[in-house]
N, C-alpha and C positions, 0 to 999 in steps of 0.2 A: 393464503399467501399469493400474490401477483405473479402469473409466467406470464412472460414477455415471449415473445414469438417471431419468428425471424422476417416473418412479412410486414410486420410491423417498422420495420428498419431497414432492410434492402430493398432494392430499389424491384428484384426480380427472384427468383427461383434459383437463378444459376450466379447470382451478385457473392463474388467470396469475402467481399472487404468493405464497410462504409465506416463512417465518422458519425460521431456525437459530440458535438463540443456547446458544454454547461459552463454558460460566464452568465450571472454566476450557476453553477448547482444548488438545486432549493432540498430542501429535507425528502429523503425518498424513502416509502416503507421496504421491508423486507419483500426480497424477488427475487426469482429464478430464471435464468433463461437457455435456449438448450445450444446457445451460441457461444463462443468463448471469446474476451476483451481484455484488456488494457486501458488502465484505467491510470494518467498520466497527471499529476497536480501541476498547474502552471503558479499559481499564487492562494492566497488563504487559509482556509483554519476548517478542520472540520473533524468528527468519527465515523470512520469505515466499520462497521463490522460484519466480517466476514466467516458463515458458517459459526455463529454468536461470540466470537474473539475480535473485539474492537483493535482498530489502528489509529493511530494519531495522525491524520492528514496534515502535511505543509508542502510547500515547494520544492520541484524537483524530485516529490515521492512517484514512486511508479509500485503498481500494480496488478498483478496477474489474478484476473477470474476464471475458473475453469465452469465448463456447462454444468456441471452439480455442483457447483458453491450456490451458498445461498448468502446476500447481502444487502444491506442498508447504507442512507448515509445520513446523520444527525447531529445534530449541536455545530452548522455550518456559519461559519463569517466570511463570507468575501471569498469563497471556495470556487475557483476558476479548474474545472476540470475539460482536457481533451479525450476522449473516450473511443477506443479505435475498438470495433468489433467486426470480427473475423468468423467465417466456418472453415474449419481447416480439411472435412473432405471435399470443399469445391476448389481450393488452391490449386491451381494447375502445374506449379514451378517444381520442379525436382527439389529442391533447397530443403534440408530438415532441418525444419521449424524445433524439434528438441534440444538442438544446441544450443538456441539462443532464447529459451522459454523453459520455465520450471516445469516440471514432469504435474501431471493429477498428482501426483502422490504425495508431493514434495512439501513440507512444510515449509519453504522460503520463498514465499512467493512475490516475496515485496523487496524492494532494495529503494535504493536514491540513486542518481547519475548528478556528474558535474555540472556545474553552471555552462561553461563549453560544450558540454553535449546538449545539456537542456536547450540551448540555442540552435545545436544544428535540427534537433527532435520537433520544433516550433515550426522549421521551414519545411518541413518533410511534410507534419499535417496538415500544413498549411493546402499547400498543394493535394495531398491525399483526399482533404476536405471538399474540396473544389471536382479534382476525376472522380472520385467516388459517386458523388453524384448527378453523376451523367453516364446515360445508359445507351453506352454502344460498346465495339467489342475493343475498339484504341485505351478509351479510358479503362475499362477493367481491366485491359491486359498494363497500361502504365498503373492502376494503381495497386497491382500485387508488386511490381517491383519497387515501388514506394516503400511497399509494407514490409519486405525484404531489408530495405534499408532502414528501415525504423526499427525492426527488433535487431539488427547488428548494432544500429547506433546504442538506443537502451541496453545493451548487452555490456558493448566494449568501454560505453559510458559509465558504468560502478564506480562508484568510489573506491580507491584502492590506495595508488600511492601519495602519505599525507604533503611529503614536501613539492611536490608541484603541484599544489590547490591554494589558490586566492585564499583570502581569509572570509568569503562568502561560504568555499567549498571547505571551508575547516570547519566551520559553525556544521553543513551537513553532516561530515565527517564525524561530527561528535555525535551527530543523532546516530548515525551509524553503529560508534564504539557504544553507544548507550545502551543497544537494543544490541548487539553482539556479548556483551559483558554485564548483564542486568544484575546477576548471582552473586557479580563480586562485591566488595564494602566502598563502594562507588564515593565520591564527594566532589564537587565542581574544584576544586586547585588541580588535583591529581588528573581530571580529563582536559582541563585547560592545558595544560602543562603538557601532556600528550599531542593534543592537535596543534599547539603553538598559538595558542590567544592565549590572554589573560584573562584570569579568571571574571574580573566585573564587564569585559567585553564579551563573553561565554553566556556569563548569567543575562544577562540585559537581552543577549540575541535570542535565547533559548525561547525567550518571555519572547517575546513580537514574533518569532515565527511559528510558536505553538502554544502562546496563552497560558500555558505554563512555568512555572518557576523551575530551576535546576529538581529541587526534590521531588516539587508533582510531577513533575517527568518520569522522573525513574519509578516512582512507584504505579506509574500507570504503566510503563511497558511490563514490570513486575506481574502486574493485576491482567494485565493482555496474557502471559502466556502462562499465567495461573486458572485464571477461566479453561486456554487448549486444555490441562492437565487434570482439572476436575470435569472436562465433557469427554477426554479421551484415555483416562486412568482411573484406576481403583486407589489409590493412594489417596490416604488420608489426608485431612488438611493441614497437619501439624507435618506431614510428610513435604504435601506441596512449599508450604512456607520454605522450607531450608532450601528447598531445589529451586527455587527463584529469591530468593538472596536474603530471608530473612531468619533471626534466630529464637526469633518467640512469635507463637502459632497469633497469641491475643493481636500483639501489634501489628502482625498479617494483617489479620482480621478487619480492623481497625484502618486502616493503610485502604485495603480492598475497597471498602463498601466506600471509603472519600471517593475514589475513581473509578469506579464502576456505577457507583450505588445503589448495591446489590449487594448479599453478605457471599460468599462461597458457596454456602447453602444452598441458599435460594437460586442460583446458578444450576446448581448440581439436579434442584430440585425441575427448575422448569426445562432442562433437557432431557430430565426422565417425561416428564408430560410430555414433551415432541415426540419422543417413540417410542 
């Protein structure tokens, strides 16, 4: 497996903050690195998998790597990513970075923000992009207060309340409710009807911003944190099924290896080989 090294990316020793921005991002193997990022989608299509539990990349996803995650990025279309990496003991600002950033420990490391934030998060890196590298002690010291401002925007930018969101931030919103509610007996009328689109404007979006149809959706977020629960439980598969939203182990099964393409097994099997 590929580590990445921090000199390979700051500009110096003492550098707390720089940019990476992939327009597009091309297929990256499995890496480590002992820095920790954010990893921010501006447009396209692609699979994150992180610490071997794939995510479904589209727009306006954000993302927290922590320096032991281990991740890839594969099956990319037109995947425009800004990738802000940080060392947080060279940060010099008092400000804690844990209120506004998921813990190591945290399994919720991924969220969406609104089409409004996403816009103010674009000028921030923009700029961040530009001080970052350039090495004196003006730009590093403006661009941690950038950095500052970008994990408050990402923060206070979640998607939350449905009725002030365009119908751009509804369609997210429903990625949201997808991946918050995967367990339930989901069907595209009932989540339309919740975020306030109709259901053939829901279906149609779902399809262009994740290449997916309403039901490949759900059954791959199903299959994402079926994978967590076969590399970090002893529960059986007939167990995992019902605790991600299925009531026959076969159709699991079946559901799984379409969106993963991989059976359970064979999951369970090549994370016993890693250790």
């Amino acid at each position: 497996m590929i580590h990445l090294k921090p000199n390979e990316f700051f500009l110096d020793s003492s550098c707390a903050i720089t940019t990476e921005l992939r327009q597009p991002q091309s297929p990256f193997p499995e890496h480590s690195h002992s820095f920790e990022e954010i990893v921010i989608v501006t447009k396209g299509q692609g699979i994150h998998v992180v610490n071997d539990v794939p995510m479904n990349l589209n727009k306006n996803y954000v993302c927290f790597i922590n320096h032991n995650d281990r991740h890839l990025f594969e099956s990319v279309q037109g995947l425009y990513l800004s990738n802000v990496l940080f060392q947080r003991d060279k940060i010099k600002s008092a400000m804690n970075l844990s209120d506004y950033l998921p813990s190591p420990s945290s399994q919720a490391s991924d969220w969406y923000i609104e089409d409004d934030a996403a816009l103010r998060v674009t000028y921030i890196i923009e700029r961040l992009d530009y001080e970052s590298h350039i090495n004196n002690l003006a730009s590093k010291a403006i661009s941690e207060l950038l950095f500052q401002q970008l994990i408050v925007e990402l923060w206070r930018g979640r998607i939350d309340d449905l009725s002030l969101l365009s119908n751009e931030d509804k369609l997210t919103s429903s990625l949201v409710y997808l991946n918050k509610n995967y367990q339930l007996p989901l069907h595209s009328d009932g989540v339309a009807e919740y975020v306030g689109l109709s259901p053939r404007v829901l279906s149609k979006n779902i399809k262009k911003v994740t290449g997916m149809n309403f039901s490949q959706y759900l059954h791959f977020i199903r299959a994402k944190r079926a994978v967590y629960l076969l590399i970090h439980s002893d529960k059986s598969v007939t167990e995992i099924a019902f605790d991600v939203g299925y009531r026959d182990s076969n159709y699991f099964s079946t559901k799984f290896k379409e969106a993963i393409n991989k059976t359970p097994r064979d999951i369970r099997e090549q994370y016993r080989l890693k250790n």
